[in-house]
TIBA-556130 format. One record per residue (C-alpha): x, y, z; residue number from 1; residue in three letters. Coordinates in Angstrom, 1 decimal. Layout:
<recs>
east,north,up,n,res
X,Y,Z,NUM,ALA
...
</recs>
This chain:
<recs>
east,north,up,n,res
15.2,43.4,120.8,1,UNK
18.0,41.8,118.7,2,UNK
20.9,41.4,121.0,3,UNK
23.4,43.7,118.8,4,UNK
22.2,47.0,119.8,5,UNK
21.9,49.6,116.6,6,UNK
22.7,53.4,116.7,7,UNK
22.2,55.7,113.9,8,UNK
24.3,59.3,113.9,9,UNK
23.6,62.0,111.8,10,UNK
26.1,65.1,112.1,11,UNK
24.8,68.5,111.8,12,UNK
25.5,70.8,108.4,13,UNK
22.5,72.7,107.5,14,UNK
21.4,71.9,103.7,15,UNK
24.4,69.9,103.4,16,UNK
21.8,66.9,105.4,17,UNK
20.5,66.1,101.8,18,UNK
23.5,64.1,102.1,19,UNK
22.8,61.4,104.3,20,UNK
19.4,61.7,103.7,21,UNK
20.2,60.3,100.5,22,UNK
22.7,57.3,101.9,23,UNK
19.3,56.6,103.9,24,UNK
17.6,56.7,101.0,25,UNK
19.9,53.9,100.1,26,UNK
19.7,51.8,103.2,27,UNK
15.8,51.7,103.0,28,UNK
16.2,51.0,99.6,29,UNK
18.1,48.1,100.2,30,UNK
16.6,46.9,103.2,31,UNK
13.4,47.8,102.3,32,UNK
12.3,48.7,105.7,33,UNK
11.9,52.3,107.4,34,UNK
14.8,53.8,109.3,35,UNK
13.0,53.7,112.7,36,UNK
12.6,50.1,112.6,37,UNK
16.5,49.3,111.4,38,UNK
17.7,51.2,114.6,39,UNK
17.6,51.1,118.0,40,UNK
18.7,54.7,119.0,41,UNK
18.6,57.1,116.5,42,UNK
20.9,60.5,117.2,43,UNK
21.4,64.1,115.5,44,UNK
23.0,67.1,115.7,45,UNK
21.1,70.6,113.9,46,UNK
20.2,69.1,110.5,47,UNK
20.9,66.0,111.5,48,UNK
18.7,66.3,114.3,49,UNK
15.7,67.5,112.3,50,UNK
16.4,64.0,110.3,51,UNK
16.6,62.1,113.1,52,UNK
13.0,63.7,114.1,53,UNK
11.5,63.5,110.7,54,UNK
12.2,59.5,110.2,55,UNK
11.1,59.0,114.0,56,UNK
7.3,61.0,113.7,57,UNK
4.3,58.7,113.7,58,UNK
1.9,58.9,111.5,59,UNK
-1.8,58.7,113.0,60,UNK
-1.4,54.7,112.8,61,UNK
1.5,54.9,114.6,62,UNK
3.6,54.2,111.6,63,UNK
6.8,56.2,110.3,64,UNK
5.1,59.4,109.0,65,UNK
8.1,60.3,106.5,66,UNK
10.6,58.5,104.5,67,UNK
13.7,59.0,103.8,68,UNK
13.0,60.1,100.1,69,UNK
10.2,62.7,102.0,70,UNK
13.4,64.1,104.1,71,UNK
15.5,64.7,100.5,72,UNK
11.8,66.2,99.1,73,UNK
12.6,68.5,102.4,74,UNK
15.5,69.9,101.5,75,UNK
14.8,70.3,98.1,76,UNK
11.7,71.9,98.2,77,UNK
11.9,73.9,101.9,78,UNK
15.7,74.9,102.0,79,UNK
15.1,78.2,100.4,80,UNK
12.3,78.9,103.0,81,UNK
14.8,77.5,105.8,82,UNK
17.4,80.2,104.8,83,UNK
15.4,82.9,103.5,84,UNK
16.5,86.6,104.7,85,UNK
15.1,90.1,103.7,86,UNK
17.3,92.7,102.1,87,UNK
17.0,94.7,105.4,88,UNK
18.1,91.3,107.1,89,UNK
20.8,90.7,105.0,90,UNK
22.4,94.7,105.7,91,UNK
21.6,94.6,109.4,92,UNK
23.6,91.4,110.2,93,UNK
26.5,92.2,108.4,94,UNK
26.6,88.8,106.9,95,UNK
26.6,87.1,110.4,96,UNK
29.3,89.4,111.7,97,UNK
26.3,91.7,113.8,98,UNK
23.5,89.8,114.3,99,UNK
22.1,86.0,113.1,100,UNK
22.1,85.8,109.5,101,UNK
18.3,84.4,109.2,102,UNK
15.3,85.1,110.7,103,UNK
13.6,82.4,112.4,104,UNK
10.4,82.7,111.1,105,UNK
10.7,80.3,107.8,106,UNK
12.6,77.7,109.7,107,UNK
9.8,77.8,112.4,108,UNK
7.1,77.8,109.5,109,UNK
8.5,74.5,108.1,110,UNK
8.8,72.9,111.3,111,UNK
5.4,73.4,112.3,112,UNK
4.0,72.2,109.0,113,UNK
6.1,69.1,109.1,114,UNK
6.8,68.1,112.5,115,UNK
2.9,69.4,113.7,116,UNK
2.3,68.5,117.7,117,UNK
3.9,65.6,117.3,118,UNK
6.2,65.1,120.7,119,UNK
9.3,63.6,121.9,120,UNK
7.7,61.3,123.9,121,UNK
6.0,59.6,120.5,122,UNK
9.0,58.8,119.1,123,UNK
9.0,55.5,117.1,124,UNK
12.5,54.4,118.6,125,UNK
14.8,56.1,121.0,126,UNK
16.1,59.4,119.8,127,UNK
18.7,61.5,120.9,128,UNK
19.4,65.2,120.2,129,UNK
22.2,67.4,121.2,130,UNK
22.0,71.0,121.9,131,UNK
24.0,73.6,124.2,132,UNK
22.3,75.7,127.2,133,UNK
23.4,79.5,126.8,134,UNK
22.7,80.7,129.7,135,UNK
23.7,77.6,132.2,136,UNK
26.7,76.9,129.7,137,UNK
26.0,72.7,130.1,138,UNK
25.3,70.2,127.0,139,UNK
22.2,70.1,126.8,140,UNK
20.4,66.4,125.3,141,UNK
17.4,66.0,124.1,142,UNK
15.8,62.3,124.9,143,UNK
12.6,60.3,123.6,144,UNK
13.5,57.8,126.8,145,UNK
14.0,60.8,129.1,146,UNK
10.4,62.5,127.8,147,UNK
8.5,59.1,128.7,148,UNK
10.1,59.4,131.9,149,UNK
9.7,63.0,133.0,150,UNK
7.2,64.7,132.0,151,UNK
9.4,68.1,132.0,152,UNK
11.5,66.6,129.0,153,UNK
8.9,66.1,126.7,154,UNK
9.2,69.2,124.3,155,UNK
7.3,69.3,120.8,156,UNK
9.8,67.9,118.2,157,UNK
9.5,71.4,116.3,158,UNK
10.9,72.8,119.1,159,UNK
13.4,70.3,119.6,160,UNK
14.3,70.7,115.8,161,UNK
14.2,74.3,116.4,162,UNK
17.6,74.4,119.6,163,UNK
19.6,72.0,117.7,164,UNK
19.3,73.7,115.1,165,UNK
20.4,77.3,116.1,166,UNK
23.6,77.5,114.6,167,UNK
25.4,80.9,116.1,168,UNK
25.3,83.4,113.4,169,UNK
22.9,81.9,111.5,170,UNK
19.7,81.7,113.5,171,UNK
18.9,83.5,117.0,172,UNK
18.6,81.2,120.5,173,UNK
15.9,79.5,121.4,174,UNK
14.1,79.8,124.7,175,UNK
12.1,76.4,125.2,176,UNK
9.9,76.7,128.4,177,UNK
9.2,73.8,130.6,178,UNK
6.0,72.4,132.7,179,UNK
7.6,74.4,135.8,180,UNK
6.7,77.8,136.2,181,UNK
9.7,80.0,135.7,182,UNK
11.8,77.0,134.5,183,UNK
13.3,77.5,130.6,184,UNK
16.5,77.0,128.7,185,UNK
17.9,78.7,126.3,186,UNK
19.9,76.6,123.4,187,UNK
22.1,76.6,121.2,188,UNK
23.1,74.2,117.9,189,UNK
24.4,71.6,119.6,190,UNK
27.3,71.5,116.8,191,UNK
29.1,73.9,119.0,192,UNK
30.5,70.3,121.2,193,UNK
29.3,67.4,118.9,194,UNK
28.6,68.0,115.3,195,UNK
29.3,64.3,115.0,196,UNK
27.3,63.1,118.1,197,UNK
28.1,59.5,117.1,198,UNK
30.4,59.2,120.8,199,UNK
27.4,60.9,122.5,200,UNK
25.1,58.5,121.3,201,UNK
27.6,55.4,121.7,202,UNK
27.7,56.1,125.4,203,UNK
23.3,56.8,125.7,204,UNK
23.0,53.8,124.2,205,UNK
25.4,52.4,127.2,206,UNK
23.4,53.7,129.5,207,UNK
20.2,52.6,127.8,208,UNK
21.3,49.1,127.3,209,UNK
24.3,48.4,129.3,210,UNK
28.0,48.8,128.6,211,UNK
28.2,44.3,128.1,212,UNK
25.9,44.4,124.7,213,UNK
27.4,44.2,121.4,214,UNK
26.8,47.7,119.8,215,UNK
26.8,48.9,116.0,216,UNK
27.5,52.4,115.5,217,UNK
26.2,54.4,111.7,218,UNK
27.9,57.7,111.3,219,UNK
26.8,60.1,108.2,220,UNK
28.7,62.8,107.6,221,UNK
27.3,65.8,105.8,222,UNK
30.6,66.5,104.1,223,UNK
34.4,67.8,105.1,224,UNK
35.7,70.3,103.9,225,UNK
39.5,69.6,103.5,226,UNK
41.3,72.5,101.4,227,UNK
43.8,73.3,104.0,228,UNK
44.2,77.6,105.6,229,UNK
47.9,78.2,104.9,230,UNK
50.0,79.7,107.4,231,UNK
50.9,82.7,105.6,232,UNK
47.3,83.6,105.3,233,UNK
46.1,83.0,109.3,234,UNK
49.2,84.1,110.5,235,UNK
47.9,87.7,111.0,236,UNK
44.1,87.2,111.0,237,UNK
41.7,88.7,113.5,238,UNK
38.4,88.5,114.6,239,UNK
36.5,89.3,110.9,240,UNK
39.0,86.8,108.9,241,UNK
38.7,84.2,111.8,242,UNK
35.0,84.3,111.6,243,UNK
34.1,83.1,108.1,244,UNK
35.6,79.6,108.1,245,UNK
35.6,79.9,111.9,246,UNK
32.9,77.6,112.5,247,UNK
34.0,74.9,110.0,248,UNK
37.1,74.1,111.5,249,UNK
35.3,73.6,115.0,250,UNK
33.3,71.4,112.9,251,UNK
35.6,69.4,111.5,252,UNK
38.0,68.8,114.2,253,UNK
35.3,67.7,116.3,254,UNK
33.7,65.5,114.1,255,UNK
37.4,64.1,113.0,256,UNK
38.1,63.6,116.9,257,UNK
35.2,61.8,117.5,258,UNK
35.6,59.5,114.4,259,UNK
39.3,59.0,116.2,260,UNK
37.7,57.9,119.1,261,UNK
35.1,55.0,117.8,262,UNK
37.3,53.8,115.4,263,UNK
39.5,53.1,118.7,264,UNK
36.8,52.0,120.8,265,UNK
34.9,49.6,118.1,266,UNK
36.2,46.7,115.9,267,UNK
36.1,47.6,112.0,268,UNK
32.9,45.6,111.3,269,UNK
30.8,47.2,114.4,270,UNK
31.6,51.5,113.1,271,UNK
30.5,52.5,109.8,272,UNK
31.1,56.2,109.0,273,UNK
30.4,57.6,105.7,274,UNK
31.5,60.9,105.1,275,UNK
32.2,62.9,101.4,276,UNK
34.8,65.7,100.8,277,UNK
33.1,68.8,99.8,278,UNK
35.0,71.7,97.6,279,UNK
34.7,75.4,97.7,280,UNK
31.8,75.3,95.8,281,UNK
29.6,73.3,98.0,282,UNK
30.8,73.8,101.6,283,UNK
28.4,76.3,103.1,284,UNK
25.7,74.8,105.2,285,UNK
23.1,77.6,103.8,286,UNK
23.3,77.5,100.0,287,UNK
20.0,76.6,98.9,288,UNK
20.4,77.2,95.1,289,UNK
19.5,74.3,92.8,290,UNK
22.9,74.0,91.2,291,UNK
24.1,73.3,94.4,292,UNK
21.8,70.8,95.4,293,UNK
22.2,69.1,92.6,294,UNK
26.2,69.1,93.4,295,UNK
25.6,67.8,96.9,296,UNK
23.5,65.0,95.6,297,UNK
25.9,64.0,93.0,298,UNK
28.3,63.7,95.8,299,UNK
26.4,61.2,98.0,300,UNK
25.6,59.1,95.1,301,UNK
29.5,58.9,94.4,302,UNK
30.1,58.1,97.9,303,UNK
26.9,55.5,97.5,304,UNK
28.3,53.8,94.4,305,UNK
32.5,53.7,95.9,306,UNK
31.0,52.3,99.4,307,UNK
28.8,50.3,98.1,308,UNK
30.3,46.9,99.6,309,UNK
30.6,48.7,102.9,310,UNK
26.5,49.4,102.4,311,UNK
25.9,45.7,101.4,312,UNK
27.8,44.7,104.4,313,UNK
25.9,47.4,106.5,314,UNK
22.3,46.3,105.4,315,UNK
23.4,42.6,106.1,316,UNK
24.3,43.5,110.3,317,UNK
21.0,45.8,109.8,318,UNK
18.7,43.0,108.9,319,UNK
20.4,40.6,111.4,320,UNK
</recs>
């Protein structure tokens, strides 16, 4: 093991992860080696999650079983199934405001097809996943070096994918049963406390490897939304005009505070956080519609070509 110690985040933001599944795109291109062998903990919150699971996967030779050009194909070609929703779904939820926006059923249907049987425990380097336990109210982590250990941690990525990926008003809980009778959870997107689990995984990987190594911390945004709520328009909201950008601004200051924090903790040349301003246009996590998609990528290859130095320097530490 090299003695700087490498940790990947990837924040949560539904189809907005074509993002930096594109900037990893860019790093494998450059490196021209897999994500899972560039890192030594690899973490995720909801979408970023599921890319942290896709790039980890073995194949039958025990080799990385999707690229990061595979993950982008993902999004491009499954995002419509990921968010699909009846007619009769779309009145009965009220748009969220009632009852989950989705149904599970095409998120689970991808998942199975791409994640299979394949579990936790297989992982081809340490991952970490962050969810939130409904019923126990805790964090709730999902660990490749816990499921080696115990054999009660060691969940099928799917499902894995499938908790930190329930985003409140978009998809319904999920109740993942362990190898104790009687003994479950129920979780939650773990975007509700980290959508930037970068801190989260800064201080596994202090626990994994000790707080005296030398550590290098990759955050990815999936895009901030910026354009600011004016007082004279919150001043008098309630519950149904709260809601909307509601979650978005949990989001944000989360991921902002934890950005605060590791640029405070880490010298410049040890953090690297990438991270594109979205408009209107493109903010939600669930549009699915080519012309966005197409927006989202021209926005990661903007940031790609304006932090291109701050890549070359990156893929220089990576290769170290």
């Amino acid at each position: 093991m090299s003695e700087l110690i490498k940790i990947l985040s990837v924040d949560g933001g539904g189809i907005r992860g074509i993002i930096p599944a594109l900037i990893l795109l860019e790093i494998e291109n450059l490196t021209q080696k897999p994500i899972s062998e560039l890192f030594d903990l690899i973490a995720g919150t909801s979408t970023g999650g599921l890319i942290a699971l896709s790039l980890t996967a073995p194949d039958e030779q025990g080799n990385p079983r999707y690229s990061a050009q595979d993950v982008i194909n993902l999004y491009e070609e499954e995002g419509e199934r990921i968010f699909s929703r009846s007619l009769l779904k779309t009145i009965q939820s009220v748009r969220g405001i009632i009852d989950e926006r989705y149904s599970s059923e095409g998120v689970e249907d991808v998942l199975e097809r791409y994640l299979q049987d394949t579990r936790l425990k297989e992982a081809l380097t340490d991952v970490f996943i962050t969810s939130y336990e409904l019923e126990k109210r805790f964090p709730f982590f999902f660990s490749s070096r816990d499921a080696r250990n115990q054999l009660n941690y060691d969940f099928p990525m799917k499902q894995v994918a499938m908790a930190t990926s329930a985003a409140p008003t978009y998809f319904e809980p999920v109740r993942i049963e362990t190898n104790n009778p009687g003994e479950y959870y129920v979780l939650i997107d773990g975007g509700v406390y980290a959508n930037n689990p970068a801190l989260c995984a800064f201080m596994e990987a202090q626990t994994i490897y000790g707080k005296e190594r030398d550590f290098l911390v990759v955050s990815l945004g999936t895009g901030e939304y910026t354009e600011p709520i004016l007082y004279e328009q919150a001043r008098n909201w309630g519950k149904s005009e709260w809601l909307p950008p509601l979650l978005n601004v949990v989001f944000d200051g989360v991921s902002d505070t934890v950005n605060f924090h590791l640029q405070n903790i880490l010298s410049e040349d040890c953090y690297y956080r990438f991270q594109p301003i979205l408009t209107p246009e493109n903010e939600a996590i669930d549009n699915t519609r080519p012309e966005n998609l197409n927006a989202l990528k021209e926005l990661a290859q903007n940031l790609i070509r304006n932090q291109s130095s701050q890549l070359q320097q990156l893929t220089e530490k990576l290769l170290q």
